[in-house]
C-alpha distance (Angstrom), angle and dihedral (degrees) to the residues before:
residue distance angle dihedral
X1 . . .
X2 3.44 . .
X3 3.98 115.5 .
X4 3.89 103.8 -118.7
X5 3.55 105.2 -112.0
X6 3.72 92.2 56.0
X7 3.74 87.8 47.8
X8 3.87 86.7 60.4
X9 3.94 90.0 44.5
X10 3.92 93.8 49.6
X11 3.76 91.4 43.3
X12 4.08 99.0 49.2
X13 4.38 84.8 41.2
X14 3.99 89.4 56.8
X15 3.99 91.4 42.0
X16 3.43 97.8 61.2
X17 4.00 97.1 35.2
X18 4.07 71.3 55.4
X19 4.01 86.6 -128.5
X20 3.42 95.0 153.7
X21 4.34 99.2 -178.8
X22 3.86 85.1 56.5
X23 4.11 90.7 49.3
X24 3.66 85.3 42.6
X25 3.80 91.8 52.9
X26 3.73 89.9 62.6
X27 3.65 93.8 53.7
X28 3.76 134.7 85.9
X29 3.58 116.7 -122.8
X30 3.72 101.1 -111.6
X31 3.78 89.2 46.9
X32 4.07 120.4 161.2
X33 3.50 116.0 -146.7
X34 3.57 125.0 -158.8
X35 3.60 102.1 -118.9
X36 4.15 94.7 -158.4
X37 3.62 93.7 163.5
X38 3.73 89.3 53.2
X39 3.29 114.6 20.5
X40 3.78 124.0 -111.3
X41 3.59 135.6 41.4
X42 3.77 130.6 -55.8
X43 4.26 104.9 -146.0
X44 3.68 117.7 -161.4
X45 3.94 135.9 9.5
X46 3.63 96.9 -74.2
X47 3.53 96.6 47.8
X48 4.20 89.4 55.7
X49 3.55 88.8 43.2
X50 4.08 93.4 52.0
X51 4.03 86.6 43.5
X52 3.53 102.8 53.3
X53 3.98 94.9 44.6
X54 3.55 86.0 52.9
X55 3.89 88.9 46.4
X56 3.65 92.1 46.4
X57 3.52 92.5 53.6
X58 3.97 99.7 63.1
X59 4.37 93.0 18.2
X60 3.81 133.9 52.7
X61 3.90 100.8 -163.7
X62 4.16 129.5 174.3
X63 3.49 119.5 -171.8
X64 3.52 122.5 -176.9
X65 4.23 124.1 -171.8
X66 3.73 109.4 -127.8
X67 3.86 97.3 174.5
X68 3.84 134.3 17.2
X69 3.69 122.8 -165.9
X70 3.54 136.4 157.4
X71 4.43 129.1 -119.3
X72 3.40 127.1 -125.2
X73 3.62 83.8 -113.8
X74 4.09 96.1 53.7
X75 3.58 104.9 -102.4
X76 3.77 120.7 127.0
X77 4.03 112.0 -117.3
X78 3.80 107.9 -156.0
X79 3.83 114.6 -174.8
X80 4.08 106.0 -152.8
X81 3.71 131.5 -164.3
X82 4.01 98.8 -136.4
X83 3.94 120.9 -166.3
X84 3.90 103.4 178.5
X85 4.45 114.1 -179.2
X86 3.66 122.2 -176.9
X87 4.19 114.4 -119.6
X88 3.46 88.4 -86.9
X89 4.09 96.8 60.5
X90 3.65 94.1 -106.0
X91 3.62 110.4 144.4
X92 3.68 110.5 -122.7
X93 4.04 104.3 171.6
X94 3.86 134.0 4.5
X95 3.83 110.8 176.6
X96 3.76 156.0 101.4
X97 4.28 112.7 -73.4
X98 3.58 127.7 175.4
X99 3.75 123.7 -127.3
X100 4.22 124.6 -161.4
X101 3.49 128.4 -164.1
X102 3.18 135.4 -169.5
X103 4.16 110.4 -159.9
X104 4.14 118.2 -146.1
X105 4.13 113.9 -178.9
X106 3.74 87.4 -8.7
X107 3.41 100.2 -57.9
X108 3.75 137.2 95.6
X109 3.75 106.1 -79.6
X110 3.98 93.7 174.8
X111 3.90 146.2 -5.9
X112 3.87 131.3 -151.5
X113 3.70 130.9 -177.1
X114 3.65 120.9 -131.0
X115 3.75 120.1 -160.2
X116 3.75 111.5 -112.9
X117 4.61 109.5 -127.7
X118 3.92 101.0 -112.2
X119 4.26 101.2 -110.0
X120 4.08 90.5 19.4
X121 4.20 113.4 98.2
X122 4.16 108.2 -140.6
X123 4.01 111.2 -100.0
């Protein structure tokens, strides 16, 4: 079992070389997804899967962790450098975001986004 920060590592790595069985590897099978382009949650694999091809069809994001640390209450706060374009290469968003996850049977069981304070850098 993989030790939880490297589960975050492996998972954001395969995200953004858009390998989506590694990514999928990482997560439990009832996983919710934060659907922030849509609103919502995706539940399951297929339903990530069928989000982010739909995602990737309109968005080009990146998100790379740049601190992990864990909440009182257990969940794993991962503060992410996001760069998001649209298909044409138009830069959309370039900022700090905030990523929880809640772990199940060592692997990530769900993720919500937290809104990052304007002038404040994510913890």
């Amino acid at each position: 079992m993989m030790q939880p920060v490297d589960l975050i590592r492996t998972a954001y790595a395969a995200f953004n070389a858009r390998d989506i069985p590694a990514v999928l590897a990482t997560f439990h099978p009832q996983v919710r997804w934060s659907k922030a382009w849509e609103g919502d949650y995706a539940t399951g694999h297929e339903q990530v899967r069928a989000y982010w091809l739909r995602q990737w069809q309109e968005l080009n994001p990146q998100v790379e962790p740049t601190g992990i640390h864990e909440r009182a209450d257990g969940r794993l706060e991962v503060a992410v450098h996001q760069i998001v374009h649209d298909m044409q290469g138009q830069l959309l968003f370039d900022g700090p975001v905030k990523h929880i996850y809640t772990l199940q049977d060592g692997l990530l069981q769900q993720m919500d986004i937290e809104q990052v304070a304007l002038g404040t850098e994510p913890t």
